[in-house]
N, C-alpha and C positions, 0 to 999 in steps of 0.2 A: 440968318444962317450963322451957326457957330463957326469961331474961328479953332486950328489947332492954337497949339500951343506954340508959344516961342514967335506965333504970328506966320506958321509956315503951313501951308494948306496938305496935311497930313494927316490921316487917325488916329488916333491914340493906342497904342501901347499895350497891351492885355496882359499880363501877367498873371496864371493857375499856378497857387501850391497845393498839391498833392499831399495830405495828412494821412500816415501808415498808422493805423492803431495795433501795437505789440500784445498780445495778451499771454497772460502767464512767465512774464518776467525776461521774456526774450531766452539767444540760444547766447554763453557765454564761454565755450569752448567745452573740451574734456578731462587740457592737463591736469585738471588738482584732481581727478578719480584718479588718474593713474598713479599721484605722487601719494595721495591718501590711502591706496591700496599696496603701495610699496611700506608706507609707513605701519600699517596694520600686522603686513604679512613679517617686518622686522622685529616688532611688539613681541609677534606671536613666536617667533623664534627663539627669543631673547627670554620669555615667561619660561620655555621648554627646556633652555641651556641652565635655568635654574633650578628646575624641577629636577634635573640629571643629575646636578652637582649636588643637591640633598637630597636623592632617593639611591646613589650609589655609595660603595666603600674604595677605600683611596685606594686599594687593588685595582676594583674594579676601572677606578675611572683612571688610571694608567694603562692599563688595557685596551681601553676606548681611546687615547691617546696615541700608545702605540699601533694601533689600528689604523688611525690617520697620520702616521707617520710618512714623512717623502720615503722614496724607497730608492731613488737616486743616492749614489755617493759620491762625495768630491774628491778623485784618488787621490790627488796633489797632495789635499789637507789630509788625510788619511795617513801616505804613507805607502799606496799598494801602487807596487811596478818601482819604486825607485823614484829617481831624477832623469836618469835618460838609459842610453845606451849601458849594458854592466851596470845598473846602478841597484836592479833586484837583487834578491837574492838568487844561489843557484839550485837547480833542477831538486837537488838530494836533500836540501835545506828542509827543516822544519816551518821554518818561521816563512810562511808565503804572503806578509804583508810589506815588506820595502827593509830599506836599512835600519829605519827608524824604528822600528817595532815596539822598543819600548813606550813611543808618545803618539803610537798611532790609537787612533778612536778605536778598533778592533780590534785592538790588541789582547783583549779579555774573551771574546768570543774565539777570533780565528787561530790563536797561537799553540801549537797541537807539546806537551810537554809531556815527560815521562813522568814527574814528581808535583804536581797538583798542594797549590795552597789555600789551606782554607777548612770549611764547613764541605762538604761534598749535599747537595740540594737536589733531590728529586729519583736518587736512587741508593740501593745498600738498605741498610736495617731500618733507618728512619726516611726514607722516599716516599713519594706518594705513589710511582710507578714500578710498581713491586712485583714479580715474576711468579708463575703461577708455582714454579717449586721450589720458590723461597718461602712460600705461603701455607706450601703441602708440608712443606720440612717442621716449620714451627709447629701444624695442627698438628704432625703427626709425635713433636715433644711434648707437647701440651697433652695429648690423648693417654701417652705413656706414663706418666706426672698422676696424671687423676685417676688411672686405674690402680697404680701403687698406693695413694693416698685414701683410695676407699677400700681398698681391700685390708691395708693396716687401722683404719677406724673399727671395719666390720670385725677385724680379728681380735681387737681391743676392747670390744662390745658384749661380753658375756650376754645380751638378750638377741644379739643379732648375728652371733656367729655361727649358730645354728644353718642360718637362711644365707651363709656364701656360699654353700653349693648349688643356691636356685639365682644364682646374680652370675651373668658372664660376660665375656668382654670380646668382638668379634670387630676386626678392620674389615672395612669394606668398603668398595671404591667409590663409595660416599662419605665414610668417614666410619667413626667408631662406633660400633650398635652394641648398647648395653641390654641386655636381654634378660629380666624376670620373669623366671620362669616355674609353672607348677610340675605338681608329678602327684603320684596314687596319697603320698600322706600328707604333705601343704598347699596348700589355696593360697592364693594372693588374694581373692576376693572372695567373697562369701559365697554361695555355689548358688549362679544362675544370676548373680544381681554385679552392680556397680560398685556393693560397699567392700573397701580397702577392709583388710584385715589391720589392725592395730600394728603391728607391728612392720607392715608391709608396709605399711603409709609412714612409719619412723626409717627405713629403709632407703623408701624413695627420698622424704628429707637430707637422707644423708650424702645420698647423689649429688641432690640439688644443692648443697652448699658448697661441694668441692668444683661443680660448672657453672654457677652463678656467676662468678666476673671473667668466664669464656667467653668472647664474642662471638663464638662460631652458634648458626642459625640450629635449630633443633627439630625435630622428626618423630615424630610417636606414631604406633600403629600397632593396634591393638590384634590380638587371632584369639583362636578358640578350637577347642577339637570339631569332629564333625554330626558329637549327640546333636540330635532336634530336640524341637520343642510340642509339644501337644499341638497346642495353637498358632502355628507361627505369625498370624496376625496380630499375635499381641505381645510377641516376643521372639526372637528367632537370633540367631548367630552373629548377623550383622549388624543389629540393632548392638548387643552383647560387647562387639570386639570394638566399634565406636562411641558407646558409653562407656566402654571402660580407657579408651584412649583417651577421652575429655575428660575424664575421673582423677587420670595420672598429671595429664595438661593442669588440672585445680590445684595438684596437691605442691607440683613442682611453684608454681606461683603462687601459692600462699609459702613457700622457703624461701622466696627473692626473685625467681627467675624474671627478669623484664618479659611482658607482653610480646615486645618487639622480637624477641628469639625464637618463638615460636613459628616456626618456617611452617609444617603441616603436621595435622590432627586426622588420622584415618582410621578405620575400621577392616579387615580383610576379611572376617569371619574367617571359615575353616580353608581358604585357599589357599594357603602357602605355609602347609606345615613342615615342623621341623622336624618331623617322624614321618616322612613321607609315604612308610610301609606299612603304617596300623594309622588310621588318621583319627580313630577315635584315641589314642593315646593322650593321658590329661597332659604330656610334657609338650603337646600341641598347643595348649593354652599360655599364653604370653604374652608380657606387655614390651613393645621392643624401642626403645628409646636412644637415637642417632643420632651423635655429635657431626655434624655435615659439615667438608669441608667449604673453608670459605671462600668465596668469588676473591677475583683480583679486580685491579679497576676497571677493567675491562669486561668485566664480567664471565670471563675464559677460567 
C-alpha cells in the first residue's frame, strides 16, 4: 500500500491548468482608433486651411477673417461709456464712444464728423455703390457728347452729308435710339436683301467708333414696311428686319464694338412702324440702334 507523502495518510493533491487558446491576435482595446481618427480628421483640416490660404486673395482672406471675428467688445479697452458715473460723453455729444475717443479701437468707425479725411471709399464718382441717377446723369452726357460728335463728322463728310437726314437721335426710357432710316429715294440696304449699301455701312462705321469705349450695353432691332413677299416661305418680313439687325450687329463689330455689348439682336418685321398711318411707307424701314442705360450694382 502506498504511503502519502510527507508519510501522512492523505491523497495527493490534483492540480488542472486550464489553456485558453486566443485566435486572431486577442482584443486590445479601442483608444488608438479614436486617437488615430482625431489625428486624420486634424491632417485633413490642416491640408484644407492650406488649400484656402493659396486658392484665395488677401481680400478675400481678410473677409474670411473678419467673418470669424469675436463680436464681443471690451468697453473698458475700448473707451465706450466712460469710467464711471459722468464719465461718458453727454446726450448732444457727437462723439458716443467715451472721453478717450481719440485712442479708442472705434474711433474710425463710430465718430460721426462734419469734415471727413481722407480718400472718401465706396461712394461719389469713383464708389463701387453708385445710385441709379448718378448713372442715368453720366449716360444721359455721354448720349449728348456722341450725338454732337457724329453729327459734326457726318457734317464734315462731303460723301456722307447727304444721308444725315436719314440718321436721328431719340431718348428713350431705355436710353438713346439712333434710328437709320429709308424713305422713297435711299435704301440702306439693297431692296429685299441684307446687303448694306456702301455708304451706309461707312455710316454705321462712323457711329461705331464714337460708342466703341461706351460701356453702356447695346440694342438693335431691325423693321420693315408692311410689302409681302410672293413666297413668304422663303423670305418674308421677319426673316428681312432680323437679317438685317445681325447685318448692322457684323458691321458695328468689325469697327471695335466688344462682343460683350451687345445686350440684344431682334427682328420686329412691320409691327412697330413709325408711320403708323400708311404702314407701307418705306420711312417704316429701319434699323434702330439703343444706347441702353446701364444697371447699377444692384441691378436697379
Amino acid at each position: 500500500m502506498a504511503k502519502a507523502p510527507h508519510g501522512k495518510n492523505e491523497p495527493p493533491k490534483i492540480v488542472i491548468v486550464k489553456k485558453i487558446t486566443v485566435v486572431g491576435g486577442g482584443h486590445h482595446g479601442g483608444a488608438w482608433k479614436v486617437a488615430y481618427a482625431d489625428f486624420v480628421t486634424a491632417m485633413m483640416a490642416f491640408f484644407l486651411l492650406l488649400w484656402l490660404l493659396g486658392a484665395t486673395t488677401e481680400k478675400q482672406r481678410k473677409g474670411i477673417a473678419d467673418y470669424f471675428a469675436p463680436t464681443l467688445i471690451d468697453k473698458k479697452r475700448v473707451g465706450i461709456g466712460g469710467q464711471g458715473i459722468g464719465g461718458g460723453e453727454s446726450l448732444t455729444s457727437k462723439e458716443k464712444i467715451g472721453p478717450k475717443a481719440g485712442t479708442s479701437d472705434l474711433h474710425a468707425l463710430a465718430l460721426v464728423t462734419d469734415r471727413p479725411v481722407g480718400e472718401a471709399k465706396g461712394f461719389g464718382q469713383k464708389g463701387s455703390l453708385r445710385s441709379s441717377a448718378e448713372i442715368a446723369k453720366e449716360d444721359a452726357k455721354n448720349f449728348k457728347r456722341l450725338r454732337e460728335e457724329v453729327m459734326t463728322r457726318i457734317a464734315a463728310n462731303r460723301a456722307l452729308a447727304k444721308l444725315a437726314k436719314h440718321i436721328r437721335f431719340t431718348m428713350t426710357q431705355d436710353g438713346m435710339r439712333i434710328d437709320l432710316v429709308d424713305d422713297a429715294d435711299y435704301s440702306m440696304f439693297a431692296v429685299g436683301t441684307t446687303a448694306l449699301a456702301s455708304d451706309a455701312s461707312e455710316l454705321i462705321g462712323m457711329v461705331s467708333d464714337g460708342i466703341r469705349e461706351m460701356p453702356n450695353p447695346i440694342m438693335i432691332r431691325g423693321h420693315t414696311d408692311s410689302l409681302g413677299y410672293g413666297d413668304p416661305r422663303a423670305m418674308n418680313n421677319w426673316m428681312l428686319s432680323s437679317g438685317r439687325a445681325e447685318a448692322t450687329r457684323r458691321r458695328m463689330a468689325l469697327a471695335g464694338i466688344p462682343e460683350s455689348h451687345f445686350n440684344r439682336i431682334e427682328g420686329v418685321a412691320d409691327r412697330e412702324p413709325m408711320i403708323a398711318d400708311n404702314p407701307m411707307d418705306p420711312r417704316n424701314r429701319r434699323v434702330a440702334i439703343t444706347l441702353l442705360y446701364r444697371a447699377t450694382t444692384f441691378g436697379q
